[in-house]
C-alpha positions in Angstrom: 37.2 -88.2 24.1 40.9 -88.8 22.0 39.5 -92.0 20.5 36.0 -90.6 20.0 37.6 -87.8 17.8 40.1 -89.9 16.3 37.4 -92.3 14.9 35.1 -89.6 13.9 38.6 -88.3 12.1 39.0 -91.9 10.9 35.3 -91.5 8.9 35.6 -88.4 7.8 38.9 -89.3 6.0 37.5 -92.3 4.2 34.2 -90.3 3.4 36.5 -87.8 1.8 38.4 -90.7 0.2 34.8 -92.0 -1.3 33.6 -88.6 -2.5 36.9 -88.3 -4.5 36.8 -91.9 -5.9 33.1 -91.1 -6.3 34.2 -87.8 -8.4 37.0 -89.8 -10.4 34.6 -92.9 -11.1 31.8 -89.6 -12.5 34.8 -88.3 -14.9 36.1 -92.0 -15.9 32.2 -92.6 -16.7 31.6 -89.6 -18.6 35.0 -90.9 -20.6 33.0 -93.7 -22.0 35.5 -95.9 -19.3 34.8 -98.5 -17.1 35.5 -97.4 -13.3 37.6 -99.7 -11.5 38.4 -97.4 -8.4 36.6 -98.4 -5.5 36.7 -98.3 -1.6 37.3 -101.7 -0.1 38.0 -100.5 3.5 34.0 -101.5 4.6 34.1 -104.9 2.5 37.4 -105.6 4.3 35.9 -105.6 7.5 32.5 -107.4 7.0 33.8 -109.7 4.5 36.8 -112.0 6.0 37.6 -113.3 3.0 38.7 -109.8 1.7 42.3 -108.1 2.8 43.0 -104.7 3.7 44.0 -102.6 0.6 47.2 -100.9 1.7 47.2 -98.1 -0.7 43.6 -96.9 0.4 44.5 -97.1 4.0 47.9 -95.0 3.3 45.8 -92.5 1.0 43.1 -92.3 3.9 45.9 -91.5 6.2 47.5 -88.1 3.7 43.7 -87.1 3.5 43.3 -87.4 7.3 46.5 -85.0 7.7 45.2 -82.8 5.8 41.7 -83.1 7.3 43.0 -82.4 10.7 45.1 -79.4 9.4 41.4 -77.8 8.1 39.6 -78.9 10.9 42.1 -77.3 13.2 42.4 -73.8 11.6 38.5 -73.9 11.0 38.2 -74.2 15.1 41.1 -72.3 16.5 40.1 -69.0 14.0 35.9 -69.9 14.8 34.9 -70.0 11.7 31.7 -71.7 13.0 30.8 -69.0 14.9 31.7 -66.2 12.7 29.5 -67.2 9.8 26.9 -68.1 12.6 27.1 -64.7 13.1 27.3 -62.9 9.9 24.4 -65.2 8.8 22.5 -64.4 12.4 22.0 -67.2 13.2 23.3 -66.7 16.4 25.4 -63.7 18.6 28.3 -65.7 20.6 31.1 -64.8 19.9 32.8 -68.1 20.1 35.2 -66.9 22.4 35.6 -68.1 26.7 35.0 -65.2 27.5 34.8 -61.1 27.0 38.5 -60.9 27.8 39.7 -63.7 24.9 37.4 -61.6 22.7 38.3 -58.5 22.9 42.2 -59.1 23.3 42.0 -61.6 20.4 40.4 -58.5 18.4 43.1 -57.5 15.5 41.2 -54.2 16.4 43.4 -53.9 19.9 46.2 -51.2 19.6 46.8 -49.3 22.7 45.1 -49.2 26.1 45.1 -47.5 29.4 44.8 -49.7 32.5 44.0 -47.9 35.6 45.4 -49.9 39.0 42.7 -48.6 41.4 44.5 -50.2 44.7 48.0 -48.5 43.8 46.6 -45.3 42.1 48.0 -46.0 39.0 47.4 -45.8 35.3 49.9 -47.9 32.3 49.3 -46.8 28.9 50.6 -49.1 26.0 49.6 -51.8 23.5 49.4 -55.3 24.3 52.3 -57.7 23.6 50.4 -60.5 25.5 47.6 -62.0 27.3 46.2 -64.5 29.2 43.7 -67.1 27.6 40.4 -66.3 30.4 39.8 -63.4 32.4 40.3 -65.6 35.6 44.4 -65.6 34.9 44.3 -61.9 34.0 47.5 -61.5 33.1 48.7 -58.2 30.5 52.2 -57.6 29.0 52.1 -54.7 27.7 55.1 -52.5 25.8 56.2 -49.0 25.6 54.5 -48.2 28.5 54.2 -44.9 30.2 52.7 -44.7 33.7 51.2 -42.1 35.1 49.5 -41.1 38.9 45.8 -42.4 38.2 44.3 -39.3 40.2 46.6 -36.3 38.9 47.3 -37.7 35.4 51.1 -36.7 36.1 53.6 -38.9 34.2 56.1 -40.8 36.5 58.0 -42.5 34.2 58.3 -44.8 31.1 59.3 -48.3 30.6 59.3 -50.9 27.1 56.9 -53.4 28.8 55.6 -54.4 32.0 53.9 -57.3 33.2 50.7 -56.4 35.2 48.6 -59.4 37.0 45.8 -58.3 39.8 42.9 -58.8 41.2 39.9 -58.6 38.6 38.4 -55.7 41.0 41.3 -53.6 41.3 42.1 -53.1 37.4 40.3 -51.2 34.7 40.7 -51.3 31.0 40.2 -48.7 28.6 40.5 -48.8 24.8 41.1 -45.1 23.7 
């Protein structure tokens, strides 16, 4: 999959690289100039008598970085999927799961988890959080806990790390 990305990387770099030569040829035109800016990187490899222009493969290269810098932001804040779904087009949420979405929600401020098995309930706001709902891990920070079933405060803490069972936990956003 690495090499399958890094040559679909590898085009989309020397696309980019065409549609600015393409642009600067346009301007140069419109100048009354003769372009002389072209990419050589396709003749190079049909053509054997042709070399390899080093300043298009180290300009290809920059606009690669930067490529990979855009491509990475655009997928790790799912951009795809957000105007997917302010367009309606679709209504996932681009997210693994509920848990990823609604922890990763800027929305989040404090919650109330309720240990069921231990009788139990931690109020605070999240410091951290596992990636899927199958790790279910919580930090959480100035916590107070209280007895789940008489609401009585037993004591207060600046964070706690909670991991259980899916089944025994229950999260509230107040």
């Amino acid at each position: 999959m690495f090499l399958l990305y890094s040559f679909i990387l590898g085009l989309a770099s020397y696309f980019l690289l065409y549609l600015i030569i393409a642009f600067n040829n346009f301007i140069v035109t419109i100048k009354g100039l003769i372009p002389t800016w072209k990419v050589s990187f396709l003749n190079s490899l049909i053509n054997k008598q042709s070399s390899i222009d080093i300043k298009e493969v180290v300009i290809a290269t920059g606009l690669s970085i930067i490529l990979a810098f855009l491509i990475s932001a655009a997928l790790n804040h799912k951009l795809l999927h957000k105007f997917a779904k302010k367009t309606g087009i679709s209504k996932k949420f681009g997210q693994l799961d509920v848990w990823s979405y609604v922890f990763d929600s800027p929305d989040i401020g404090w919650i109330i988890i309720r240990d069921l098995e231990n009788d139990l309930m931690y109020q605070g706001w999240v410091e951290a959080f596992s990636d899927t709902y199958d790790n279910n891990e919580l930090f959480i920070r100035d916590v107070d806990v209280y007895r789940n079933s008489t609401a009585q405060k037993l004591y207060s803490m600046q964070g706690i790390y909670i991991t259980k069972d899916k089944a025994d936990l229950m999260i509230e956003f107040p």
